[in-house]
C-alpha positions, 0 to 999 in steps of 0.5 A: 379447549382445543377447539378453542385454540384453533378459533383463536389462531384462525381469526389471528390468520384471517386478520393479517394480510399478505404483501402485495407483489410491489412490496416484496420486490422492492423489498428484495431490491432494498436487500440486493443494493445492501449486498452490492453496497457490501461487495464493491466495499470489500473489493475496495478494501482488498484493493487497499490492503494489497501489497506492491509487486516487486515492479512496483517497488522498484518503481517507488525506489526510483521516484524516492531516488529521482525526488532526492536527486531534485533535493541535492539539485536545488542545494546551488539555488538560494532558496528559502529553508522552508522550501528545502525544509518540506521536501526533505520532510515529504522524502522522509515520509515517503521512505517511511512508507516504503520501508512499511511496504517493504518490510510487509513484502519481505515478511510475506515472502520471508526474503531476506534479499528484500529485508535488507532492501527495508534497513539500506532504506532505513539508514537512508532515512536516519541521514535523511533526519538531521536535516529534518532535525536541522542539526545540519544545514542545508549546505552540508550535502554529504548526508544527502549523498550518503542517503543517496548512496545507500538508496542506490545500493537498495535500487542495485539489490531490487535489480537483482530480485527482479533478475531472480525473478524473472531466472524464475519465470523462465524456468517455470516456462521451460518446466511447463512447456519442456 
């Protein structure tokens, strides 16, 4: 019986074929382009999810001031509401965004100074609203100037987290070369 067995899987053996050389190479090109394809994806995944430095916050800050300064601007000019309209809704969106960022940042660092950048960021957001809203006119500008305020105290509050860090900066510098 053994004997039997072991004719059986020697024809089975001799009926197969190995891959020719150009098979296989192809083969393991197919499976490293796969594996090139899964890491650039990655790196742009990690790329996506990475939060903003404190630089980069600040800088978001002053492009959020800088567009509801032209908002404020435009208030003398007699254009139309859809025009003030979608801007006030585009401020809107991008504090939301920032506020999202960072509330992210304060939580990873778990700082209190940059948690209370996100609610003087939220508050500029809510007097922000009733324009969006128009429960005020675009003529009542005391809202955009109390958002504009408390988006100012937020800049002030990221200037001295940056201050902070660099004090940091060059303490660890002194620690490593002194």
């Amino acid at each position: 019986m053994n004997g039997f067995i072991y004719m059986l899987c020697a024809g089975e053996a001799a009926e197969t074929q190995t891959p020719s050389l150009q098979s296989v190479i192809l083969e393991y090109v197919f499976y490293a382009a796969i594996i090139i394809v899964g890491i650039l994806i990655l790196a742009l995944l990690k790329k996506k999810t990475r939060l903003p430095t404190h630089n980069e916050l600040k800088r978001r800050l002053n492009v959020l001031a800088e567009s509801l300064d032209r908002i404020i601007a435009s208030l003398d000019k007699e254009e139309g509401g859809y025009d003030f309209l979608r801007e006030i809704n585009k401020l809107i969106y991008t504090a939301d965004k920032l506020i999202y960022a960072v509330t992210l940042v304060s939580e990873r660092e778990r700082d209190t100074g940059i948690s209370s950048i996100a609610q003087q960021l939220e508050t500029c957001k809510n007097k922000l609203a009733p324009y969006k809203y128009r429960t005020k006119a675009k003529d009542e500008a005391d809202g955009l100037k109390d958002a504009r305020a408390d988006l100012n105290a937020a800049i002030l509050a990221m200037d001295s987290i940056l201050g902070r860090d660099n004090e940091l900066k060059e303490k660890k510098a002194k620690r490593y070369n002194g």
